[in-house]
C-alpha positions as CSV (number, residue, x, y, z in Angstrom):
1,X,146.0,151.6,69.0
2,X,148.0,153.4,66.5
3,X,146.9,155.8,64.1
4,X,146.8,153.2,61.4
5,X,144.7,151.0,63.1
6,X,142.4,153.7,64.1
7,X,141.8,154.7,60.4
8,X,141.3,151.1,59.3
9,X,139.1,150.4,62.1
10,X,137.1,153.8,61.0
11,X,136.8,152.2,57.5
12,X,135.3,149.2,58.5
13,X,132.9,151.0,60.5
14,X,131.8,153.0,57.4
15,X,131.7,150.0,55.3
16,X,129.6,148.2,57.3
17,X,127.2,151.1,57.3
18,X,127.5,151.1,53.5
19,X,126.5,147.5,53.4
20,X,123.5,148.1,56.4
21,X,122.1,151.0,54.5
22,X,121.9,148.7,51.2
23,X,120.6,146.2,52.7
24,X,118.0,148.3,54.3
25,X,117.1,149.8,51.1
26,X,116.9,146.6,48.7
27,X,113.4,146.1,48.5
28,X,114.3,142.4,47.6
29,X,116.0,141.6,51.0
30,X,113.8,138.9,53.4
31,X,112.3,141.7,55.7
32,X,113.9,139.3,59.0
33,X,117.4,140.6,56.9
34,X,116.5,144.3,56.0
35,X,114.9,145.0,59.9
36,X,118.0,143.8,61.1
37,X,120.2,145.5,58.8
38,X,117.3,149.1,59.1
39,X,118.2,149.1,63.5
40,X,121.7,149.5,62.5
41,X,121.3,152.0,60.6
42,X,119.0,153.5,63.0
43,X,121.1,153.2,65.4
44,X,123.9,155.0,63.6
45,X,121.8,157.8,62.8
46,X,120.6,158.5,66.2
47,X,124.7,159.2,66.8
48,X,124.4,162.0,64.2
49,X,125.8,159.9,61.3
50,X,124.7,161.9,58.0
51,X,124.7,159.3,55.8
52,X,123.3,156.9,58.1
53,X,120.5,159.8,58.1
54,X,120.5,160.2,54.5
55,X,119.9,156.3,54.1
56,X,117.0,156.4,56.4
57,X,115.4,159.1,54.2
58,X,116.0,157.1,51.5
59,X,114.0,154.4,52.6
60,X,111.1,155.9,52.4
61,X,111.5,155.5,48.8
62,X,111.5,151.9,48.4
63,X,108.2,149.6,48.4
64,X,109.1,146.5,50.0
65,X,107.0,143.6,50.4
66,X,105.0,142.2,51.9
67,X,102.9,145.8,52.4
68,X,102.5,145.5,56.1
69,X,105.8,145.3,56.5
70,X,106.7,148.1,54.5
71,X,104.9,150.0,56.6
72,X,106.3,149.1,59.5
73,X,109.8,149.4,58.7
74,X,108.7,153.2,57.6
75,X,107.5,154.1,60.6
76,X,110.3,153.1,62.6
77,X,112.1,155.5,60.1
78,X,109.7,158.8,60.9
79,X,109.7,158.0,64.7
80,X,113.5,157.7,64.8
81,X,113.7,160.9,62.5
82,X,111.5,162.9,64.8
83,X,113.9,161.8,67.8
84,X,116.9,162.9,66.0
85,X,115.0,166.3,65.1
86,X,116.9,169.3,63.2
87,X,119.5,167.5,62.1
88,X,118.0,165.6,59.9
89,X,116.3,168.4,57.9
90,X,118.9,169.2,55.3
91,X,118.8,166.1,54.0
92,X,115.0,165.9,54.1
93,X,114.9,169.2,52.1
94,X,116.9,167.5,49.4
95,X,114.9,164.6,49.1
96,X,111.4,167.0,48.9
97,X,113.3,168.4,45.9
98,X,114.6,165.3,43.8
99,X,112.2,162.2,45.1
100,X,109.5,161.2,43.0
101,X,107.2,160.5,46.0
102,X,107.6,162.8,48.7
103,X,104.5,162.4,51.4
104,X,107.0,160.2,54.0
105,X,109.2,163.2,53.7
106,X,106.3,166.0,54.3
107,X,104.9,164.1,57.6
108,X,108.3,164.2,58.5
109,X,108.7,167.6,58.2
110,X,105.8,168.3,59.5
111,X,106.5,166.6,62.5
112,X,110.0,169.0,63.3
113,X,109.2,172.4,62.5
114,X,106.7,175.3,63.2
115,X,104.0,175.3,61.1
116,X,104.7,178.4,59.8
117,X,108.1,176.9,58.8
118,X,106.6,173.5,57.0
119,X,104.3,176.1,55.1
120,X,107.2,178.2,53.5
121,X,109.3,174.8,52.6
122,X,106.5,173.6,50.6
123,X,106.0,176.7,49.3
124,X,109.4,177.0,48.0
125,X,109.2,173.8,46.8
126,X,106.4,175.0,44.9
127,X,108.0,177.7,43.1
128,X,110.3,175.1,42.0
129,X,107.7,174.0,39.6
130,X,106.7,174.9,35.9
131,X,103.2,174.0,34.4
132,X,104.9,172.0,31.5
133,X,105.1,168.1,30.9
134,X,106.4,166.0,33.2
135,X,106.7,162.4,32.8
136,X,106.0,161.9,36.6
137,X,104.6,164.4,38.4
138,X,103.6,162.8,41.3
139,X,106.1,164.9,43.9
140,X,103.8,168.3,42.3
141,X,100.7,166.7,43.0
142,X,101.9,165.8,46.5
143,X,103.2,169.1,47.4
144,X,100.1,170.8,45.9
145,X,97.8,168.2,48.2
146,X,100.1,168.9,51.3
147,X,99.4,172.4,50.8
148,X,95.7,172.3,50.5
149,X,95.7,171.0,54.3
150,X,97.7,174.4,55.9
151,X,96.3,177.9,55.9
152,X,97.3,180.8,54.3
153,X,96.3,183.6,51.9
154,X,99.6,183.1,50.1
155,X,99.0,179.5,49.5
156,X,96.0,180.1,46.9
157,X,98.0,183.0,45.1
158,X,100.7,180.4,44.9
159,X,98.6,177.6,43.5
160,X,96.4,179.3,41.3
161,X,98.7,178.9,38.3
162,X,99.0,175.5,38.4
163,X,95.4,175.4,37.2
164,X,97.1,175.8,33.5
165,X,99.1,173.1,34.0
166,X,99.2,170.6,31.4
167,X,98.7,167.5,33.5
168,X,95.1,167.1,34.2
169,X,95.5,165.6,37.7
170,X,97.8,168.1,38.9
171,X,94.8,171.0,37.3
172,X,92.0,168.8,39.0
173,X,94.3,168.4,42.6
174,X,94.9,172.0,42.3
175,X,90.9,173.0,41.9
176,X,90.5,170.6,45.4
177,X,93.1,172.3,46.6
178,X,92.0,175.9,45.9
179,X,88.4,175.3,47.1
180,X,89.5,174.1,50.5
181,X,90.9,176.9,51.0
182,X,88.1,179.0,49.5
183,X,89.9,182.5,49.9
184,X,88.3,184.9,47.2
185,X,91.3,185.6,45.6
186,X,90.9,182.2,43.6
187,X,87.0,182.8,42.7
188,X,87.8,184.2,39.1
189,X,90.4,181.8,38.1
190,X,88.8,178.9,39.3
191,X,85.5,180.2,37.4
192,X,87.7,180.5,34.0
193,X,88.5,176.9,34.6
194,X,84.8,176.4,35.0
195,X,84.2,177.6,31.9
196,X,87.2,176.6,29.4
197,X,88.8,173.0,31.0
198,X,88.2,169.9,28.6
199,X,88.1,168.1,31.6
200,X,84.7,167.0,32.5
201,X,85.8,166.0,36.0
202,X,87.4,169.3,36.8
203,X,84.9,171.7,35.5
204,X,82.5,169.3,37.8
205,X,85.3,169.8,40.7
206,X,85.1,173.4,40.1
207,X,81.0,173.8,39.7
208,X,80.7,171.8,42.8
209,X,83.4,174.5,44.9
210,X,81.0,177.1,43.5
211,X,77.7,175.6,45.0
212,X,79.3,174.5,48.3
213,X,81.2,178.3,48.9
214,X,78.1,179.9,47.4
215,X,80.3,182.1,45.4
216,X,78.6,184.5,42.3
217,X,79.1,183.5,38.7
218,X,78.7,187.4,38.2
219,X,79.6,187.7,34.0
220,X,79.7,184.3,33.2
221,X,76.0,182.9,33.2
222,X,75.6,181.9,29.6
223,X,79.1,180.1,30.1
224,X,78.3,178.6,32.9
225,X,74.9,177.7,32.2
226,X,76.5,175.5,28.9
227,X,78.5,173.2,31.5
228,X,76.1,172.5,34.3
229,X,75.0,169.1,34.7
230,X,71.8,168.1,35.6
231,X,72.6,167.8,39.1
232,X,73.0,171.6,39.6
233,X,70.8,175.1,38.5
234,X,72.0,178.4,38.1
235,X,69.5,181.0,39.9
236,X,68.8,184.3,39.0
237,X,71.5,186.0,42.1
238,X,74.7,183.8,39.7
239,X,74.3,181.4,42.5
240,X,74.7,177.9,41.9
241,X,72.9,175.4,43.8
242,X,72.0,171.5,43.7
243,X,69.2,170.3,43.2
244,X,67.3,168.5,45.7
245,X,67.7,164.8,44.5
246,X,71.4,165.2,43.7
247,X,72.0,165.9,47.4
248,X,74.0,163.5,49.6
């Protein structure tokens, strides 16, 4: 074969992969056409194609129907990028940075690296962040939930000012967030938010982190005292505590 035919023969190879990868990715393919068209791409990637990689990481970004199959098809993604390991993380990082949802992508992760490594990704991802408007925040609120299930001091100093943020899902995710982890560090903020949120769900978020880590209200009892529900008292000690009906 001369060298021409070899560069020709290189270009169909690439544009077949083109057309597999679209093909996998159009969420309006029959799914008999886009499994067929997602082995080949898997298939490619497992050689150590990057853009065969990158177009498996993409997938994860398309809903196809129906659901089941969806799912499927995504799994077969994550199980063939955890066989292909390392290589695939570059990619991966990118898409934690730029995709609107972004929970295929931590699992992922997660799967790969060292805890301690998954933990300062997201983190950095994190810092990424502002606490202004975004029209679709929903790659915030997942990174801010992945982090709530890791340990780490550093993780609560990291989230606590996202509890100014002006999205209230992202300030209520953030209260979860901060009282799973429960460091002491997080008590005083998360008792200003008690005190001055609008939000009725998250100062309830926040008054029910108080009563479940027993943590003091020390300076705040009028305050606090104004947005208790009936469900909960405020003793004497700035403990609060649920009363015995309201229990589960």
């Amino acid at each position: 074969m001369g060298i021409l035919d070899f560069i020709s023969a290189e270009k169909r190879k690439e544009k077949r992969l083109e057309r597999a990868i679209r093909s996998a990715n159009n969420k309006f393919k029959p799914k008999d056409y886009r499994q067929v068209a997602l082995s080949e791409v898997i298939e490619s990637a497992k050689k150590g194609n990057q853009e065969a990689i990158a177009g498996l990481i993409a997938r994860f970004g398309v809903n196809a129907e129906p659901t089941t199959e969806d799912e499927k098809e995504k799994e077969w993604v994550f199980d063939a990028l955890l066989e292909i390991g390392r290589p695939v993380l570059e990619p991966l990082k990118r898409t934690m940075r730029t995709a609107e949802g972004v929970n295929w992508a931590h699992r992922t992760l997660r799967g790969i690296v060292s805890e301690e490594e998954y933990k300062k990704e997201l983190l950095d991802v994190l810092s990424d962040f502002d606490t202004e408007y975004e029209r679709n925040p929903d790659r915030k609120l997942q990174t801010i939930m992945a982090l709530s299930e890791i340990d780490g001091d550093e993780i609560s100093e990291a989230l606590i000012r996202f509890l100014s943020d002006v999205d209230e899902t992202v300030r209520f995710q953030t209260v979860s967030a901060l009282a799973r982890h429960g460091q002491e560090l997080a008590r005083e903020p998360l008792l200003n938010t008690m005190c001055e949120d609008e939000s009725i769900r998250i100062r309830n978020e926040t008054i029910d982190a108080f009563c479940k880590l027993e943590w003091l209200v020390t300076g705040h009892k009028k305050k606090v005292e104004s947005v208790l529900t009936p469900a909960y008292k405020l003793e004497k000690s700035g403990k609060i505590v649920k009363l015995g009906k309201y229990k589960e």
